[in-house]
C-alpha positions as CSV (number, residue, x, y, z in Angstrom):
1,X,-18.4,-19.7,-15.9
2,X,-17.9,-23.1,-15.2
3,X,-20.5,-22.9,-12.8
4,X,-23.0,-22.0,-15.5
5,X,-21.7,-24.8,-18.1
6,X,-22.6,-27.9,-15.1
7,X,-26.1,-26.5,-14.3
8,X,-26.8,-26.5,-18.2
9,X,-25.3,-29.9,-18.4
10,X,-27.7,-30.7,-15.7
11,X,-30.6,-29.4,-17.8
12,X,-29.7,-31.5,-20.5
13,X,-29.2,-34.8,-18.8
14,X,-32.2,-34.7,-17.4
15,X,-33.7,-33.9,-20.6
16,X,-32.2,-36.7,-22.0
17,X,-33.3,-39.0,-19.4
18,X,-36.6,-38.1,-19.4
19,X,-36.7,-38.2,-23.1
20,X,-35.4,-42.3,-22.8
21,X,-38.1,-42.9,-20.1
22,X,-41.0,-41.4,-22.2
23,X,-39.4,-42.5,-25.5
24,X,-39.2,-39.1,-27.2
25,X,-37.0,-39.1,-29.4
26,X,-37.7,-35.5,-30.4
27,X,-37.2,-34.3,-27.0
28,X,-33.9,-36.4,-26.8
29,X,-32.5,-34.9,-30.1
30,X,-33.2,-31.3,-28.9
31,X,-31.2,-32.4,-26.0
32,X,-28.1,-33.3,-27.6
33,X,-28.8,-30.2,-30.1
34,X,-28.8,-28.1,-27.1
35,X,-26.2,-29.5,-25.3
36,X,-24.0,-29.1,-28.5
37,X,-24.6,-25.8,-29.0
38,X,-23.9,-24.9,-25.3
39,X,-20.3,-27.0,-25.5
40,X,-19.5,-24.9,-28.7
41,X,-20.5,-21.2,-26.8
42,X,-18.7,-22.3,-23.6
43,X,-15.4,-23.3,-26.1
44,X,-15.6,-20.2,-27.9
45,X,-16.1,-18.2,-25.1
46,X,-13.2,-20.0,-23.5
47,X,-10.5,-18.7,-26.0
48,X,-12.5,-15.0,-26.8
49,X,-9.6,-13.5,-25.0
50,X,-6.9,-15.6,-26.3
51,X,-4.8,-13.6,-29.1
52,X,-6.5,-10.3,-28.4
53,X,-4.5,-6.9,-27.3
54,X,-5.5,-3.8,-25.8
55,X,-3.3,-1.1,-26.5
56,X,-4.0,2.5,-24.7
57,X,-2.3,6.0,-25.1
58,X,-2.5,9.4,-24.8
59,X,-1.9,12.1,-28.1
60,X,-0.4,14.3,-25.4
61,X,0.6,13.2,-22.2
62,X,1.6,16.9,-20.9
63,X,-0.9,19.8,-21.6
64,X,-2.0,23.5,-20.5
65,X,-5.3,23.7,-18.8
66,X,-8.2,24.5,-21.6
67,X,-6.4,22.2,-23.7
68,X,-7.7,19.0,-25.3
69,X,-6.0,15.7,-25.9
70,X,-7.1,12.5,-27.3
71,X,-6.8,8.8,-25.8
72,X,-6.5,6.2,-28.3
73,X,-7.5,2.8,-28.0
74,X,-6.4,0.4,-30.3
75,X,-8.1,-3.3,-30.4
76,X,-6.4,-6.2,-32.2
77,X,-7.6,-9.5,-32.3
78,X,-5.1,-11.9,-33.9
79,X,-7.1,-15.3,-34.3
80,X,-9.7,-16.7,-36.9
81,X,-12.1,-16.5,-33.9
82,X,-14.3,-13.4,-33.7
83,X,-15.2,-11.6,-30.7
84,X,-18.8,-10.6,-29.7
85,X,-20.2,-7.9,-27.3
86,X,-16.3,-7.1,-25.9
87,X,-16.8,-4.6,-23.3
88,X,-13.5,-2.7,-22.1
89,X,-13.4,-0.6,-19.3
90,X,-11.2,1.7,-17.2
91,X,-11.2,3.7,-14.1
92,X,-9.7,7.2,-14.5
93,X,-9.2,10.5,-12.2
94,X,-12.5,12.8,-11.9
95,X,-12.6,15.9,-13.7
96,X,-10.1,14.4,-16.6
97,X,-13.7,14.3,-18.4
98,X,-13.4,11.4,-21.4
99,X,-16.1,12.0,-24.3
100,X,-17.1,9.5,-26.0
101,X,-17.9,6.0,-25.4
102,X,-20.7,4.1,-24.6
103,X,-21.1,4.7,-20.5
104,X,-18.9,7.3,-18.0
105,X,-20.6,6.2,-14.3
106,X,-19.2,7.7,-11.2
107,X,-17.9,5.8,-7.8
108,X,-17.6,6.8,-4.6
109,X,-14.4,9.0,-4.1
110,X,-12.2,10.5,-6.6
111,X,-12.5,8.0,-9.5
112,X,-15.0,7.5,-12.2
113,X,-15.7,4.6,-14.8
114,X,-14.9,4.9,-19.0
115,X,-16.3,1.8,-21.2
116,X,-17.2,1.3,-24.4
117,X,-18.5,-2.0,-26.2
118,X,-16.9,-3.8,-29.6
119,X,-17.5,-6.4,-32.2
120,X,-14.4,-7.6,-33.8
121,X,-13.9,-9.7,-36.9
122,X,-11.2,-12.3,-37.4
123,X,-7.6,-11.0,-37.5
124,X,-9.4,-7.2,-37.2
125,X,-7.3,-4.5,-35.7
126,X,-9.8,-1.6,-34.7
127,X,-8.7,1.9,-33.7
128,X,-10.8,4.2,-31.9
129,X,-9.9,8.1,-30.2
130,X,-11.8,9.7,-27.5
131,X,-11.8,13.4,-26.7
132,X,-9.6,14.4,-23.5
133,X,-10.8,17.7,-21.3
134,X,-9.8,17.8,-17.9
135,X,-11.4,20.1,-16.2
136,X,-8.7,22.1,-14.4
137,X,-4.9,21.5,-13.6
138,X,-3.6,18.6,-12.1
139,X,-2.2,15.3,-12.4
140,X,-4.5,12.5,-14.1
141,X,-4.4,8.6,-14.2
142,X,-6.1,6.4,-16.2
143,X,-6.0,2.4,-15.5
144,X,-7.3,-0.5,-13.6
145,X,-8.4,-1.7,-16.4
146,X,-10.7,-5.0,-17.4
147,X,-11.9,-6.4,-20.9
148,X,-15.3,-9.1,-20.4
149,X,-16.9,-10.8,-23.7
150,X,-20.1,-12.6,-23.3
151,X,-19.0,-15.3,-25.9
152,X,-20.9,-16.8,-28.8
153,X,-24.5,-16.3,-27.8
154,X,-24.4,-14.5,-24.3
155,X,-24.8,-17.6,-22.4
156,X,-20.7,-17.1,-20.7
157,X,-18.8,-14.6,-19.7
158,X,-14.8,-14.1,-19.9
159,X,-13.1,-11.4,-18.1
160,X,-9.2,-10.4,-17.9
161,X,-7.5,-7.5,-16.5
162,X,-5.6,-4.7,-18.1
163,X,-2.2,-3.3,-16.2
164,X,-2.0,-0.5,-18.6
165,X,-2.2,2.8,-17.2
166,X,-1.7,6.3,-18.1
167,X,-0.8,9.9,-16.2
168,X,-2.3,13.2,-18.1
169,X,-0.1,16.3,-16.4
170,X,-1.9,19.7,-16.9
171,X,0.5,22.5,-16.4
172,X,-1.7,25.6,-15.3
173,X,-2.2,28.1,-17.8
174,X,0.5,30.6,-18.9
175,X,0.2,34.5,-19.5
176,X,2.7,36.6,-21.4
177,X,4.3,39.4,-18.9
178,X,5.3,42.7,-19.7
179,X,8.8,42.6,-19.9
180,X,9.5,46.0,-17.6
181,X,8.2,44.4,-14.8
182,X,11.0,41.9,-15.3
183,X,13.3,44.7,-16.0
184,X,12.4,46.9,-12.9
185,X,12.4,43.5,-10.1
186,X,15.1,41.8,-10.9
187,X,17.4,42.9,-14.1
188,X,20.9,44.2,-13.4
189,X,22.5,46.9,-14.9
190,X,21.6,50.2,-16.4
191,X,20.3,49.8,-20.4
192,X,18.1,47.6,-22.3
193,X,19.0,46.5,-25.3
194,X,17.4,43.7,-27.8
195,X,18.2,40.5,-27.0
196,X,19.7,41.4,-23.6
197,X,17.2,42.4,-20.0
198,X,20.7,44.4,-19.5
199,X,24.3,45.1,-20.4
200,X,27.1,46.1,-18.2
201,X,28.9,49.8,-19.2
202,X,32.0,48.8,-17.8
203,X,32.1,45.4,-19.8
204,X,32.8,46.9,-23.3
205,X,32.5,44.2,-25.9
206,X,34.3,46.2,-28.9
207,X,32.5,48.9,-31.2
208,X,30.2,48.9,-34.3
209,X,29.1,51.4,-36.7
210,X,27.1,54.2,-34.8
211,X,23.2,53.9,-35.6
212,X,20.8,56.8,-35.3
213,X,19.2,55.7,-32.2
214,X,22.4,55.4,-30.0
215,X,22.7,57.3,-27.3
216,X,25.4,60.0,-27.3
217,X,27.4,58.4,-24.3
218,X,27.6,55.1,-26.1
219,X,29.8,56.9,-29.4
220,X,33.3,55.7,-29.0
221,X,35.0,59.4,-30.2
222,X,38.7,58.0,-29.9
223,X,37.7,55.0,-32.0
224,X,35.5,56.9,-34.4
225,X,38.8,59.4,-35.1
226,X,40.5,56.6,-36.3
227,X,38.3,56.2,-38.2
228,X,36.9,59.0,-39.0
229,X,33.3,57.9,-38.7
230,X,31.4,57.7,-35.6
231,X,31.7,54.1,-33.7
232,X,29.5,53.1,-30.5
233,X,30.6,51.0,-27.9
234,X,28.9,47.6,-27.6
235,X,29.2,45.8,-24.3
236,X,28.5,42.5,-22.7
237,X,25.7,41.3,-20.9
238,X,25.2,42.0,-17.4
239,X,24.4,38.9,-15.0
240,X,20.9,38.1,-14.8
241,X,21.1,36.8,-11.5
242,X,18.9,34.0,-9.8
243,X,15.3,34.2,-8.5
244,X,13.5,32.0,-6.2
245,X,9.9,31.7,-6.9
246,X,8.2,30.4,-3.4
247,X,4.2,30.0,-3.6
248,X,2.6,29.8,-0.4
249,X,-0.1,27.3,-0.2
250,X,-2.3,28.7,2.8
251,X,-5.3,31.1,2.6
252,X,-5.7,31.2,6.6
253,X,-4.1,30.4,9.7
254,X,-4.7,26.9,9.8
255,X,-4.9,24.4,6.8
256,X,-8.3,23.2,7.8
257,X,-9.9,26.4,7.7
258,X,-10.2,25.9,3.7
259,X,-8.6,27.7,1.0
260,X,-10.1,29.6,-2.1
261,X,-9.4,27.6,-5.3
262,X,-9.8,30.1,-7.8
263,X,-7.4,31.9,-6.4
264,X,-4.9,29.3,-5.9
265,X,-5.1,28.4,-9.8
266,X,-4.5,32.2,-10.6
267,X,-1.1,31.9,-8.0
268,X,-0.2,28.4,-9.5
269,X,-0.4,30.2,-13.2
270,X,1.3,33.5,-12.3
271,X,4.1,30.9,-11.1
272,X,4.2,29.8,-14.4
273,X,4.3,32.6,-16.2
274,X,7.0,34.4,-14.4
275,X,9.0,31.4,-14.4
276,X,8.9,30.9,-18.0
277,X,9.6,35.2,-18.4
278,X,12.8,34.6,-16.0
279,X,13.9,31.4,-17.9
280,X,13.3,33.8,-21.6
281,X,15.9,36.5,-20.4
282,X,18.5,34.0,-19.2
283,X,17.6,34.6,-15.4
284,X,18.0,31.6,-13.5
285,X,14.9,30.5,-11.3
286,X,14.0,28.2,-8.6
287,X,10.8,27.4,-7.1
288,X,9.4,26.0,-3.6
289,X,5.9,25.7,-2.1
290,X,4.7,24.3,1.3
291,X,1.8,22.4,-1.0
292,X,1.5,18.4,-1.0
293,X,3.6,17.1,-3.9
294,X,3.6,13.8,-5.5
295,X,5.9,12.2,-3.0
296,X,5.4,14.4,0.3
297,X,4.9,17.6,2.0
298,X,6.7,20.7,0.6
299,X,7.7,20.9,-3.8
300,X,11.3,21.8,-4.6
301,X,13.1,22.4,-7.7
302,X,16.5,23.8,-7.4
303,X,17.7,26.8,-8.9
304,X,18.8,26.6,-12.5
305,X,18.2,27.5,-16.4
306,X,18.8,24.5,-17.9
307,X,16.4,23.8,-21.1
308,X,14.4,21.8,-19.1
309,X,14.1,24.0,-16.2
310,X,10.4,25.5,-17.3
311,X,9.0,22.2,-17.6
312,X,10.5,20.5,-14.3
313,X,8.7,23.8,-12.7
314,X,5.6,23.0,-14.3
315,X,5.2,19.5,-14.0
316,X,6.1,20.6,-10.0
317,X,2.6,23.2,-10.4
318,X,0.8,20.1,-12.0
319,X,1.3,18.0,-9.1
320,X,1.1,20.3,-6.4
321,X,-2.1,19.3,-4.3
322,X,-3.4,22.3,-2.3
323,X,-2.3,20.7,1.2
324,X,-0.1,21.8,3.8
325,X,1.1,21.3,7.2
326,X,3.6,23.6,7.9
327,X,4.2,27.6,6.7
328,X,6.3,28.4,4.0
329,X,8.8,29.8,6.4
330,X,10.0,26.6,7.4
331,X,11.5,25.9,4.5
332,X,13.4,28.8,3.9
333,X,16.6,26.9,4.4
334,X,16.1,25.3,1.0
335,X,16.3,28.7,-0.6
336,X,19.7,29.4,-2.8
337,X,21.6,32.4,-0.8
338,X,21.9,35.4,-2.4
339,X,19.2,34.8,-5.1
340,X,16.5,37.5,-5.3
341,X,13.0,36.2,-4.0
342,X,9.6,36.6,-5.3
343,X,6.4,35.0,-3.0
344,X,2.7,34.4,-4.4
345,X,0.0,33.9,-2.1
346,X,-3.2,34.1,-1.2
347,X,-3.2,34.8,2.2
348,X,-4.4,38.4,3.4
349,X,-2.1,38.5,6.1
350,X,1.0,37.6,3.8
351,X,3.2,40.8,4.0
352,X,4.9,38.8,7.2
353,X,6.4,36.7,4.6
354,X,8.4,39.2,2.9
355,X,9.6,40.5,5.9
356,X,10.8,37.1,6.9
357,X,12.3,36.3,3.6
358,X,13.8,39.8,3.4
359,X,15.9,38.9,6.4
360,X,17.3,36.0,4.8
361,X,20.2,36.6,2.9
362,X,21.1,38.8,0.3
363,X,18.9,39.9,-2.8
364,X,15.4,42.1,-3.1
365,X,12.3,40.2,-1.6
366,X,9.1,41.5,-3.6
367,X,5.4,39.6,-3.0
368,X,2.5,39.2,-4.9
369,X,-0.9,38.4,-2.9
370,X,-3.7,37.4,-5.0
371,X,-6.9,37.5,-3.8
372,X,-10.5,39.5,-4.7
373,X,-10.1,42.8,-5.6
374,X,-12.4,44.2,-2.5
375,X,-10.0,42.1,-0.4
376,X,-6.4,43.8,-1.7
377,X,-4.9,46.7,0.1
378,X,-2.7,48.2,-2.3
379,X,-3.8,50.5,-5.2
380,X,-0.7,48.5,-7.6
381,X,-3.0,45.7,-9.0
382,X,-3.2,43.8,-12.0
383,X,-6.8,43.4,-12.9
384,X,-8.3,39.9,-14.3
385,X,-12.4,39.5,-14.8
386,X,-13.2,39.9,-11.1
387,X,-10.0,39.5,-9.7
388,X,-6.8,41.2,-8.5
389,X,-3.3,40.8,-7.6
390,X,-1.4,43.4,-6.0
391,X,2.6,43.6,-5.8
392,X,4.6,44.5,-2.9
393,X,7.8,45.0,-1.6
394,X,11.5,46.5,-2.7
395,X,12.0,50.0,-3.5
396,X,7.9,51.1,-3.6
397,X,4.9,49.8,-5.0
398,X,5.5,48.2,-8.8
399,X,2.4,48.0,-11.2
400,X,2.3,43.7,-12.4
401,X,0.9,43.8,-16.2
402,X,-0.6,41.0,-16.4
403,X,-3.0,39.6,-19.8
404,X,-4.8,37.0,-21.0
405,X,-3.0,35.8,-24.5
């Protein structure tokens, strides 16, 4: 900018001079007019920025793919001094797709550019929302910001950077499951009841008045002398148990012989679902994957049911990059012992895995392989528009209901 001010002070002077020589004085007033009005832009654009905040955020900063959010950018400029043609612009993920706005240009690699232009009054705070709709799961950032005004009458340029920045997790999406699968897999004890997967016979809780849909075995006849009115037995809960959720990344032999997106996303939201199913019934659930996570190789969360169990699991699936160096069996030592296991994967060749994981430790081992339907062995699928996913393992063959809310 400064630059630009001392070749149009150049300009000027020599005006001026040649002006005195030829003893214009028109052309020497036009000079000083000019110069005047070029010392004004150049002080105006000079303090633009000065008093002016940029203030970014996100409606939502967690969503479920096919979800929209908004980003909100709010503009305040805290001076008598308007602001003219203020351009702000920020660099963001590809594929969080941001609507609106005045230009969206792509770069080389995985970034793309947001900007939109302004004209702000004196002491003007100006708020303005864009639509938010990534395209798939994932984590998002949006920063590396900058803000240029091109002053009074376009003649300078000011520019300043923006540290904001923002992270958009999108959890993948979640299914409801049918809750005899969960009932069949991993539930202990012998009789559903509302409220409870299961309750324990030999755990008697005390006795209520008998209700028509009882079973006979449950009627308490010693009690129900006393009183002479039937009484059934009501008993506690049995335990629920723990269940490790392990989603193997790989679709081949090797991790450079690609993998299938589409049907990584359906194992990343069956994940989800099952997790969130397990967490509903009191089960306690732990998850690990041999995919890239936000600080390394391999994606842990330990066993628990804590109320923020479901969302530690799915901010895991949100960051989980589909890269990996090793097999999943190499990280079966971070497995809780005992726990009943389920695997998802989509790689044909994955019934090895149960029998790997079946070995270790106590607890069933049961494995669902996703993959096209053409593609699955087994005749236990559950069926989504042109794909499948068939369950294996444990005591037979078990049908996975799986739907679409």
């Amino acid at each position: 900018m400064k630059n630009r001010l001392i070749f149009w002070v150049i300009i000027f002077l020599a005006m001026t001079v040649y002006g005195i020589n030829i003893g214009s004085t028109a052309l020497i007033s036009a000079a000083l007019l000019a110069a005047s009005l070029i010392f004004i832009a150049y002080q105006w654009n000079h303090f633009s920025l000065a008093k002016l905040s940029v203030d970014i955020d996100l409606t939502d900063k967690k969503i479920f793919a096919g979800e929209e959010t908004e980003f909100n950018l709010c503009l305040t400029n805290a001076k008598i001094l308007p602001i003219f043609w203020l351009t702000v612009q920020f660099h963001f993920r590809k594929g969080m797709n941001l609507i609106g706005g005045e230009e969206s240009s792509s770069l080389l690699g995985n970034r793309d550019i947001f900007s939109d232009k302004f004209n702000l009054s004196l002491y003007q705070k100006l708020n303005r929302h864009y639509r938010v709709k990534p395209a798939e799961r994932g984590a998002y950032y949006l920063g590396q910001g900058m803000m240029e005004t091109e002053g009074f009458i376009g003649l300078f340029s000011q520019k300043e950077s923006l540290i904001k920045s923002l992270e958009l997790l999108v959890y993948p999406q979640i299914y409801p499951v049918d809750d005899q699968i969960i009932t069949r897999l991993f539930a202990r004890g012998e009789k559903m009841t509302d409220g409870w997967i299961m309750v324990d016979p030999i755990n008697r809780a005390g006795v209520r008045d008998y209700q028509p849909s009882d079973q006979r075995k449950q009627i308490n006849w010693k009690v129900s002398a006393r009183h002479q009115q039937l009484k059934s037995d009501i008993y506690h809960p049995s335990k629920a148990g723990e269940i490790e959720i392990i989603l193997d990344i790989r679709a081949a032999d090797k991790s450079w012989e690609g993998i299938d997106k589409e049907q990584l996303e359906i194992a990343y939201s069956l994940a989800g679902s099952l997790a969130r199913q397990f967490l509903n019934k009191g089960i306690e659930v732990g998850f690990l994957s041999n995919g890239q996570s936000q600080i390394g190789e391999g994606s842990r969360v330990e066993s628990g049911k804590h109320p923020g169990q479901l969302e530690e699991i799915l901010t895991t699936l949100a960051y989980l990059k589909p890269l990996f160096r090793r097999p999943i069996s190499e990280y079966a030592h971070k497995l809780q012992q005992g726990a009943d296991k389920l695997i998802i994967t989509t790689y044909p060749k994955g019934l090895e895995l149960n029998r790997y994981f079946s070995s270790k430790g106590q607890g069933k081992t049961w494995q669902i392989i996703v993959g096209e339907i053409n593609q699955t062995e087994s005749t236990s699928s559950l069926q989504l528009p042109g794909w499948s996913a068939s369950l294996a393992g444990g005591e037979g063959d078990q049908e996975f209901k799986f739907k679409p809310l």
